[in-house]
N, C-alpha and C positions, 0 to 999 in steps of 0.2 A: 504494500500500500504506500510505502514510500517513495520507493523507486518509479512507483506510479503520477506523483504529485514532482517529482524532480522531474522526470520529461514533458509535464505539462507546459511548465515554466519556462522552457528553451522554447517551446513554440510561439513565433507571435501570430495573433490573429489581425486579418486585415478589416473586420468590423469588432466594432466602430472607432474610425479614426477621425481627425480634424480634415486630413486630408480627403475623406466620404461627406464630411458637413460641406468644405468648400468644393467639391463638386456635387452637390446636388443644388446647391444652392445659385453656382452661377447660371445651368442652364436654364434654370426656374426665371431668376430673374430676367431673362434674356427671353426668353418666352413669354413672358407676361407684359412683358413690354414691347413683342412683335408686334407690327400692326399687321394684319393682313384682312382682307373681305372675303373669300373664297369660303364655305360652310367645312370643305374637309379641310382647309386649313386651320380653323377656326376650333374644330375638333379635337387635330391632333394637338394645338397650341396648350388646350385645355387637360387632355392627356399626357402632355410633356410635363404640365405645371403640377398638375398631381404627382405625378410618379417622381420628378425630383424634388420637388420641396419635400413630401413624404421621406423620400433618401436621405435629406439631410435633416430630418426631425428625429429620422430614426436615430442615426448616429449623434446626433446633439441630447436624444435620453440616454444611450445607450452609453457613454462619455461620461453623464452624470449616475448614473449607476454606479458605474465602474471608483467612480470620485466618493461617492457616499461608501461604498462597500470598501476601500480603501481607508478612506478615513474612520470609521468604525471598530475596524477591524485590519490593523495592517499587516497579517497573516494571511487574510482572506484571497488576496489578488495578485500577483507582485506582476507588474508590470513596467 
């Protein structure tokens, strides 16, 4: 069980990082501030906005988890 919690720790995982909040986050912004008139553009604009802002909301709790369960507990995480 030990040896089990030492290899975990050499792993990093790529969620959630800063670098996932500043990409979800520029192409949201950048979509929501397209202008286009076309209705499938219009759609996918709306669909873009979703799915990256959601991306970097995930990563911006996901971050603060990781901060509270850290600070709580600084065995909990080591990062």
């Amino acid at each position: 069980m030990n040896d089990d919690r030492k290899t975990r720790q050499g792993k990093k995982s790529w969620f959630p990082s800063v670098a996932g909040v500043i990409g979800g986050v520029v192409p949201g912004v950048v979509a929501l501030f397209n202008q286009v008139s076309s209705p499938f553009w219009i759609t996918f604009n709306i669909v873009v906005i979703v799915v990256a802002l959601g991306f970097a909301a995930a990563n911006t709790i996901g971050l603060a988890v990781i901060k509270y369960r850290s600070s709580s507990n600084p065995d909990a995480y080591d990062r």
